[in-house]
C-alpha positions in Angstrom: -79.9 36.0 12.7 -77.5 33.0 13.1 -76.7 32.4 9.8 -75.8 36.2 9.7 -73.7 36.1 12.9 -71.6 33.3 11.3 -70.8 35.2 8.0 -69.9 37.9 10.5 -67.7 36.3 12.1 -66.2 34.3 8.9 -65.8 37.1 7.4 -63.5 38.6 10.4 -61.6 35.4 10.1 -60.4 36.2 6.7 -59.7 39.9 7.8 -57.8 38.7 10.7 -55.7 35.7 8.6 -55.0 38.4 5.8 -54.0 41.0 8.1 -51.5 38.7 9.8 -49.9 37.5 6.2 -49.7 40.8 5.0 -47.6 41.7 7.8 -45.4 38.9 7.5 -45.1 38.5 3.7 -46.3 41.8 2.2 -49.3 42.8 0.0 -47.7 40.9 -3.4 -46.3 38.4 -1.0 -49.4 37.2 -0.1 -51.4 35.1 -2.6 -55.4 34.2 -1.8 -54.1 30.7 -1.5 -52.2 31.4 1.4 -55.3 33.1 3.1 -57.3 29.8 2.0 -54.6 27.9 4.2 -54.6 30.1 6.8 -58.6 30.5 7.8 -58.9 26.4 6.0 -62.0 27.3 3.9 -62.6 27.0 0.0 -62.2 29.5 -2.1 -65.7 29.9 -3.3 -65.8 30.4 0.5 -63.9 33.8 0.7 -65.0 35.0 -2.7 -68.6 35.0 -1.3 -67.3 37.2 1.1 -64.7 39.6 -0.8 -64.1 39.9 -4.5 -60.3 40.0 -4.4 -57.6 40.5 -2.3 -57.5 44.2 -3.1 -61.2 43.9 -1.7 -59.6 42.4 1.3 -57.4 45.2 1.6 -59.9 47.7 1.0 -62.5 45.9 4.1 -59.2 46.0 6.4 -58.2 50.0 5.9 -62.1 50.3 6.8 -61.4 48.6 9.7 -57.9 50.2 10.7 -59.6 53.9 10.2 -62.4 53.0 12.3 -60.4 51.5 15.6 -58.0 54.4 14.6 -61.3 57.0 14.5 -62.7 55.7 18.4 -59.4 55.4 19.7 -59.2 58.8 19.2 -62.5 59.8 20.1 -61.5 58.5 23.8 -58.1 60.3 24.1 -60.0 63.1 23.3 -62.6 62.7 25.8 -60.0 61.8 28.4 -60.5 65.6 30.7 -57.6 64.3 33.0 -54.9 64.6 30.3 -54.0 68.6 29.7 -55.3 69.9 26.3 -51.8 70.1 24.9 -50.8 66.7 25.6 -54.3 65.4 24.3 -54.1 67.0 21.0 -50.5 64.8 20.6 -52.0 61.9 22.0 -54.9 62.4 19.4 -53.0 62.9 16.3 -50.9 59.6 17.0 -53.7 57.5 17.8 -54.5 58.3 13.8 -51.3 57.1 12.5 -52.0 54.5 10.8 -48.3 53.0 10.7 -48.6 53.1 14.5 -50.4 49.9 13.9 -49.2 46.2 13.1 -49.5 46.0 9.3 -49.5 50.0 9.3 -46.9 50.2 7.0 -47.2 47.4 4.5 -50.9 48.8 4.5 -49.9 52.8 3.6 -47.3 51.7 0.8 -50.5 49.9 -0.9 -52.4 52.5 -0.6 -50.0 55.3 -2.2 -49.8 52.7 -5.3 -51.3 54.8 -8.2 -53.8 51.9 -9.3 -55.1 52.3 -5.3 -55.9 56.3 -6.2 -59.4 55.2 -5.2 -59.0 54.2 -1.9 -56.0 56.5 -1.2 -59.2 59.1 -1.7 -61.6 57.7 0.5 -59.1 57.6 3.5 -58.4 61.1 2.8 -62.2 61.9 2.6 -62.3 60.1 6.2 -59.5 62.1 7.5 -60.5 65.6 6.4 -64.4 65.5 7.4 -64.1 63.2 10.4 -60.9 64.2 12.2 -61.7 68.5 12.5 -64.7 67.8 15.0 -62.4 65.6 17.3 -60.0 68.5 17.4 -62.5 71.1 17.4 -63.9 69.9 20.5 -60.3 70.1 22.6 -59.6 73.6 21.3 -62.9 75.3 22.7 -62.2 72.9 26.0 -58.7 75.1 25.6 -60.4 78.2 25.0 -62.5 78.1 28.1 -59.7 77.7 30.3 -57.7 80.7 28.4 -55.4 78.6 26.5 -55.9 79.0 22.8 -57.8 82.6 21.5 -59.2 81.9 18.0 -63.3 83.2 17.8 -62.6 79.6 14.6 -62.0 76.6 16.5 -63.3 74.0 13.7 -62.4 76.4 10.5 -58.3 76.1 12.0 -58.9 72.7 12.9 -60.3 72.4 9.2 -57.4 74.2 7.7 -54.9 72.5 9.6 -55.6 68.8 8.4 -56.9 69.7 4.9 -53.0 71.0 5.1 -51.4 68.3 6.4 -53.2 65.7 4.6 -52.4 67.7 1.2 -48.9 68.8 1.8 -47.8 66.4 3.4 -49.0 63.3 0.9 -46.1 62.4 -1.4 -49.0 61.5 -4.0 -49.7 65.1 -4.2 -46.9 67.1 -3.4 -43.3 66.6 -4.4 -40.1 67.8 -2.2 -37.3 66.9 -1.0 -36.9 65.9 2.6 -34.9 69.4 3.3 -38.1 71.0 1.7 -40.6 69.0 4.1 -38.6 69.8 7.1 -38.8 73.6 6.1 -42.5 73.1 6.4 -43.0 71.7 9.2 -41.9 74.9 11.9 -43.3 77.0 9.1 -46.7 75.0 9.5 -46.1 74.8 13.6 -45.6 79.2 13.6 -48.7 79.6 11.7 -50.6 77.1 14.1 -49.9 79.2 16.6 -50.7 82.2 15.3 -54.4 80.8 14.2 -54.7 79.6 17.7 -53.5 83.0 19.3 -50.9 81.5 21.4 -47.3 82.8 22.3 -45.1 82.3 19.7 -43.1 78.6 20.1 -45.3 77.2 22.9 -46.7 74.5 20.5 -43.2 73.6 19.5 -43.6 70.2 21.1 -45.5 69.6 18.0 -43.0 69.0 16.0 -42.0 65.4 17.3 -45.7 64.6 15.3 -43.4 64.7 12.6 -41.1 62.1 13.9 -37.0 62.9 13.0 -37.8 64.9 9.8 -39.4 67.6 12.4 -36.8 67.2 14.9 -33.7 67.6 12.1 -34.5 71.1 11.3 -34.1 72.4 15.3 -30.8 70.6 15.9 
């Protein structure tokens, strides 16, 4: 058990060393070597533990949707924040360029020889993200805020959308294009939730400013 808690825990070292690089220097920037330096092992050390440094990448998107996946579990747990609010709260905490090394992270990821794991984050998104909004929207329906007899089936529809749509590897527009879908998408949320037409408005800023440019 000790020898397995210490490959653990090497292991981590060489996620944590990598994720710190890749933030600083880039995916390409970054060469093995420079993880070698950073954790000070040998290099038989960290191919023991990952094949490549696209293996590397691959372990730490595992471990970015999984903090990303409980972090949002507790927001939406959280009964003292309204159900509106919540929903926000929920889809941000699964942005993964909210987080350090987001960024450099998602541009590998969209790289057509990464089609693989672009896939399995989708596959994460789509089958594990409905239940977490299913469960606010009948919270919402009990206290007479949302009217739909399909709480998980819009909740299902929504992200299989917005994961779809709204992936550049899939769909191609122009930004004046994406920011005509975005109230279009808001106006049929609404509707599939039975709610008065532009109370979920406040959605929009999900989108960041290519939401917000279309209302101004």
């Amino acid at each position: 058990m000790r020898e397995i808690k210490k490959a653990e825990e090497r292991r981590n070292e060489i996620l944590d060393a990598a994720d710190e690089l890749f933030t600083q220097k880039g995916f390409d920037g970054t060469s093995t070597s420079n993880i070698l330096e950073k954790v000070g092992i040998a290099r038989g050390t960290l191919y023991y533990h990952f094949k490549s440094k696209e293996d590397i990448m691959d372990a730490l998107i595992e471990r970015y949707t999984s903090k990303m996946l409980a972090k949002a579990k507790t927001v939406a747990a959280d009964t003292n924040i309204a159900v509106n609010e919540r929903i926000l709260r929920v889809v941000m905490a699964l942005n993964m360029q909210n987080e350090q090394g987001g960024q450099e992270m998602m541009e590998h990821v969209h790289r057509p020889q990464n089609a693989l794991m672009h896939r399995k984050i989708q596959q994460v998104v789509i089958n594990q993200v409905p239940p977490i909004l299913t469960a606010i929207i009948r919270e919402g329906i009990e206290q007479g805020i949302y009217q739909t007899p399909y709480p998980y089936e819009c909740m299902e529809m929504i992200i299989a959308y917005t994961n779809t749509v709204f992936d550049d590897d899939l769909v191609l527009m122009t930004d004046e294009e994406r920011a005509t879908r975005i109230p279009a998408l808001i106006f049929n949320i609404e509707r599939m939730l039975g709610v008065e037409s532009g109370s979920l408005l406040y959605m929009m800023q999900m989108f960041g400013n290519k939401g917000e440019d279309r209302t101004n």
